[in-house]
C-alpha positions in Angstrom: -33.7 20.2 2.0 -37.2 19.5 1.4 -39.4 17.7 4.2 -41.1 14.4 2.8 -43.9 14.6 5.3 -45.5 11.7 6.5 -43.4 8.0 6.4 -43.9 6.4 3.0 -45.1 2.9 2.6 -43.8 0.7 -0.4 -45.9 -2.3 -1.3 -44.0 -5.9 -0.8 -44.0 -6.5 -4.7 -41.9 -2.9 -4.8 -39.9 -4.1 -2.1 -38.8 -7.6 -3.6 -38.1 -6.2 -6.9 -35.6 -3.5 -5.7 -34.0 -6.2 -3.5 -34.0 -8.6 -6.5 -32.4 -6.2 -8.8 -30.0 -4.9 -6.5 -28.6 -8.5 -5.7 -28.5 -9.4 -9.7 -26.7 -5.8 -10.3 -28.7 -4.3 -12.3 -28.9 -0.9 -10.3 -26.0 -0.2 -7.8 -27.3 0.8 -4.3 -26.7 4.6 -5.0 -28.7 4.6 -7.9 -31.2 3.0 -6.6 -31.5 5.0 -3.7 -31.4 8.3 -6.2 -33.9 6.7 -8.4 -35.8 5.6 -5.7 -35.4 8.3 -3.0 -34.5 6.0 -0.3 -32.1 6.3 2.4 -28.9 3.9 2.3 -30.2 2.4 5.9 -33.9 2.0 4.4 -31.9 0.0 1.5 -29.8 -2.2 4.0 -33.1 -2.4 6.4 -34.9 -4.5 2.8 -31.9 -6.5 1.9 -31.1 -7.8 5.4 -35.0 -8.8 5.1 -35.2 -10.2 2.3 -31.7 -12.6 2.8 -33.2 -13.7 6.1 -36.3 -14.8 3.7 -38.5 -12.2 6.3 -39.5 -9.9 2.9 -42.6 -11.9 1.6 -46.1 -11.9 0.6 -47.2 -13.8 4.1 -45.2 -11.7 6.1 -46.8 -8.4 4.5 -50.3 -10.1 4.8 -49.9 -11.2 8.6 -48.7 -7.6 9.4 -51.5 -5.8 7.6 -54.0 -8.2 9.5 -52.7 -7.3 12.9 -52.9 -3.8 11.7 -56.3 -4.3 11.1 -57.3 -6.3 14.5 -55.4 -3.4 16.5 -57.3 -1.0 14.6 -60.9 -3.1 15.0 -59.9 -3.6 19.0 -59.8 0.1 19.3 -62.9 0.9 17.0 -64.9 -1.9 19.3 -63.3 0.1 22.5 -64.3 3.6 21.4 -67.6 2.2 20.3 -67.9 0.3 24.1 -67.3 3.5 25.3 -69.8 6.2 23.8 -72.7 3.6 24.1 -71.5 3.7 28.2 -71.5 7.4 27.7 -74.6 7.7 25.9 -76.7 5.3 28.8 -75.4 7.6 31.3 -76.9 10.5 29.6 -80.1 8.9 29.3 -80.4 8.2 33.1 -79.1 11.8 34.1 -82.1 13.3 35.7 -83.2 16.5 34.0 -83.0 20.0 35.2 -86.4 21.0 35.9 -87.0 24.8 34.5 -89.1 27.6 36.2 -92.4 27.7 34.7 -91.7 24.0 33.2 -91.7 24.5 29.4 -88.6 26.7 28.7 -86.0 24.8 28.1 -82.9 24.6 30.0 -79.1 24.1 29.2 -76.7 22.2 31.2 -74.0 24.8 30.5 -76.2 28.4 31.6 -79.1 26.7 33.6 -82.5 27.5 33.2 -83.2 31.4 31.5 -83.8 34.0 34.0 -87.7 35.0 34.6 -88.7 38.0 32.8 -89.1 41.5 35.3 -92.6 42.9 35.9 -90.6 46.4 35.6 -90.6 46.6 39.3 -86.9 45.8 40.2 -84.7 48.2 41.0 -80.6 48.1 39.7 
């Protein structure tokens, strides 16, 4: 058996055909679920939408726009959150170095001072 991978989305037009088709009898269930590669319960799942009148073009619009709000809510978060970030690291005092133009690194400090030969291990 062969994994599929991530979950498959089928457009609402896609849905509403195969719903459409399998009510008039045109394709059985199982061979729309062979022809199709669907499950039985992903089949059953569409049909109890669409006789409950839930399998529409509004419905599939409404639900992609809260998609995209959630997403834009999280964006605006993430966004809120880096500029904090970024403020902070503005206002961090610096780590002044020994002879004040080396540069120093948060991580190992300033660099060590060079030896006039004269230390001893």
């Amino acid at each position: 058996m062969t994994s599929r991978g991530p979950y498959r989305r089928h457009a609402t037009p896609f849905k509403l055909q195969l719903c459409q088709d399998i009510r008039a009898g045109v394709p059985m269930r199982r061979d729309a679920q062979r022809s199709h590669n669907l499950s039985a319960n992903l089949i059953q799942l569409r049909l109890t939408q669409f006789n409950r009148g839930k399998l529409n073009d509004e419905g599939a619009e409404a639900s992609v726009i809260a998609e995209y709000e959630a997403r834009i809510a999280a964006l605006e978060r993430k966004v809120g959150q880096l500029t904090m970030e970024l403020d902070l690291a503005k206002k961090a005092p610096r780590i002044p170095t020994a002879n004040g133009s080396a540069r120093s690194f948060v991580i190992s400090g300033p660099q060590a001072a060079p030896s006039d030969g004269g230390a001893k291990p």
